[in-house]
N, C-alpha and C positions, 0 to 999 in steps of 0.2 A: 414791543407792544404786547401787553398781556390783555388775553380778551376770557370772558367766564360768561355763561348762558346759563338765565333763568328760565326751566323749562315748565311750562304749565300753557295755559290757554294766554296771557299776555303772549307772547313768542319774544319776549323781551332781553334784548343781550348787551352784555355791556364789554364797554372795551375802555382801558386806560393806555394813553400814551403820550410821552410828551407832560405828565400830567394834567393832560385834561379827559377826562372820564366823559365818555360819549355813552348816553340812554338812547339805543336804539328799539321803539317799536314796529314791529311788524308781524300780526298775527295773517298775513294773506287774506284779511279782508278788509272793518271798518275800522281793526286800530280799538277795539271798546274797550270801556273802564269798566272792568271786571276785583271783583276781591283778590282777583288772582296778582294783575294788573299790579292794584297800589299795593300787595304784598312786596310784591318783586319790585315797584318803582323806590316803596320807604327801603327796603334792601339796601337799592345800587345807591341812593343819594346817602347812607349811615356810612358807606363802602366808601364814597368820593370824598366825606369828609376827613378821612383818615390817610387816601393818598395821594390826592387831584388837588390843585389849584380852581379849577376850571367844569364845571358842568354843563355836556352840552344833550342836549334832547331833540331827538328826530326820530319824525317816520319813515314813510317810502314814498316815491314817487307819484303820486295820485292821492295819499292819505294820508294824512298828520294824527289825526284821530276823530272818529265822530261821535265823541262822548258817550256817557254813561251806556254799558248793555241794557239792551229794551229787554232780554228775554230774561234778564235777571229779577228786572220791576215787572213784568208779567206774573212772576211766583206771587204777589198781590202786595200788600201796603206794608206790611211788616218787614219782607225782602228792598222793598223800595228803598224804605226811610233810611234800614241799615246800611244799603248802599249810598245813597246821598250823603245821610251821614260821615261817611267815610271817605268821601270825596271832597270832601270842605276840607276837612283835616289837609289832606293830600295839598291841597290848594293852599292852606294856611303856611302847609311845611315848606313849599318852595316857594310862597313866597319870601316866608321866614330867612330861607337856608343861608346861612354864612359868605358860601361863594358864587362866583358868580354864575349865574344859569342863563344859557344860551339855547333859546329854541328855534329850531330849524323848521320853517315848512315848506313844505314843495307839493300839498295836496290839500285839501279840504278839513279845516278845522271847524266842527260842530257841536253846540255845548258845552260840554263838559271840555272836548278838546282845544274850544277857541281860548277858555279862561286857563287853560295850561301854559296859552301865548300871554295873558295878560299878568300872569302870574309868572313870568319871565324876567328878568332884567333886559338882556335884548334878544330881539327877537328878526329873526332874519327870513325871508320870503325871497320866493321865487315870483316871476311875470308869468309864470304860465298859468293854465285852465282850472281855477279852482275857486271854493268860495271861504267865505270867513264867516261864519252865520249863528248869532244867539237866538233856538227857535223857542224860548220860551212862551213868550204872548203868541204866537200862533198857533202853537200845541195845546192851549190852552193852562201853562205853568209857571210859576212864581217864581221869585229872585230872594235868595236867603242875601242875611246880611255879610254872607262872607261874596257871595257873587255882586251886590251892591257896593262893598268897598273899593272891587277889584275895578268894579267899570266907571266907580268915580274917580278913581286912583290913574287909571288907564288910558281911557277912552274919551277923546276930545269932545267936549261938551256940544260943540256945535252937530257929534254924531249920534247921541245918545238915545234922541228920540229916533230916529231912524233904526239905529242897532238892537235897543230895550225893548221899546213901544210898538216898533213894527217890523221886530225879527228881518230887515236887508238881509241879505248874502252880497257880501264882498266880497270883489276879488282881489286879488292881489293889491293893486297900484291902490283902489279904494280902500284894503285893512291899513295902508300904510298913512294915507291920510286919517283915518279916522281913530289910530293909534293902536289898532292890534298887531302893527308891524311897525321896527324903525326901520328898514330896509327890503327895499326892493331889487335883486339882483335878475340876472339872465340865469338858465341853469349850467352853463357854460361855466359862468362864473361863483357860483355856489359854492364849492368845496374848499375856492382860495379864500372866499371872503370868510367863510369859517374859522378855518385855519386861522386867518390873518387876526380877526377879531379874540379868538382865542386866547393866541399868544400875548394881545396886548393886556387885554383882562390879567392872564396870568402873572403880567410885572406889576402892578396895583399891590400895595402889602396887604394881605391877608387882614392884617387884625382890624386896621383902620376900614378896610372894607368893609368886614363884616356890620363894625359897631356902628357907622355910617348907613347904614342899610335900615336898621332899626328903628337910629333914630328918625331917617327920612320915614318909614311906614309908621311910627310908632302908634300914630291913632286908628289906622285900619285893623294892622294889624292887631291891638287891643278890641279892636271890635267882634275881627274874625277868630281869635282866641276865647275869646268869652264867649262866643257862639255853639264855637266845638267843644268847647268844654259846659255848657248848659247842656247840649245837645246828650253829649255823654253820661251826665246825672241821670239826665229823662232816661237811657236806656237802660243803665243800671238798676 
């Protein structure tokens, strides 16, 4: 196993073995998406496609991520936008990404970090204490169209109005019905079902994956590319 640490305020470290390249964050607190963050995540995922089969994404035990740094958007609308901006992208890229991505939660994903699980191919959960929560309409904030694809794309219609419209926090057993999770394990059993799921992904051939990927997203994904790339013009 070779493992390499991105150091900066992500605490982001990555580890390949077995070919499958594991994104682990843990900054000792909420996990936030910082510039720092998606430097280091666009990094390890250009990293994985050169020597991984397999991309897996986890936090720590209590947190998964709670989206985008507030103290970042605090610097005022212009620090904001550049971060959001840069966050779709982020979002776009793993949706995009070639191989398979596997996100791990075992803690609380909010915002920014729940649409990481949506933006997943599979995504694995733990039954413990934790929520799954998009707080846009509470907070008083809007859905761009790359977070619009991801929760038509994602998110079982029957939950929509609940997760969109009135910001729910799910837990566990509930992200799984409502499709921010396909699975629900013990944390007992977390590590093997990883592993297990892994390995299987890893026998899939690569190319037919990838192009199959594409074409299943092709209209989101064109939606959420022409987003970030208008988005990009306006900032230029």
């Amino acid at each position: 196993m070779r493992v390499t640490t991105a150091h900066g305020l992500s605490a982001m470290k990555y580890e390949l073995s077995d070919e499958v390249a594991t994104i682990c964050i843990d900054d000792g607190k909420a996990n936030v998406v910082s510039h720092q963050f998606i430097d280091d995540f666009n990094r390890h995922l250009d990293q994985a496609k050169s020597e991984a089969k397999v991309v897996v994404l986890t936090g720590r035990s209590g947190m998964f991520s709670a989206g985008f740094d507030l103290k970042e958007f605090q610097k005022g609308p212009d620090n904001m936008m550049a971060l959001a901006k840069r966050g779709m992208a982020l979002l776009t890229e793993v949706y995009s990404h070639p191989q398979p991505v596997v996100s791990v939660c075992d803690g609380h994903a909010v915002g920014l970090g729940a649409f990481l699980l949506l933006a997943s191919d599979v995504r694995i959960g733990t039954d413990s204490d934790y929520n799954v929560t998009l707080p846009e309409t509470a907070i008083g904030m809007g859905f761009t169209p790359v977070l619009m694809a991801l929760i038509r794309d994602r998110i079982s219609s029957r939950y929509q109005n609940l997760a969109v419209l009135q910001s729910k926090p799910f837990s566990g057993q509930e992200a799984l019905q409502a499709g921010f999770l396909d699975q629900v394990v013990t944390q007992n059993q977390l590590s093997e079902s990883v592993i297990e799921t892994a390995k299987k992904l890893a026998e899939l051939p690569a190319e037919a994956y990838a192009r199959n990927k594409l074409d299943l997203r092709s209209p989101s994904l064109q939606l959420m590319k022409d987003f970030v790339e208008e988005s990009e013009k306006v900032a230029a």
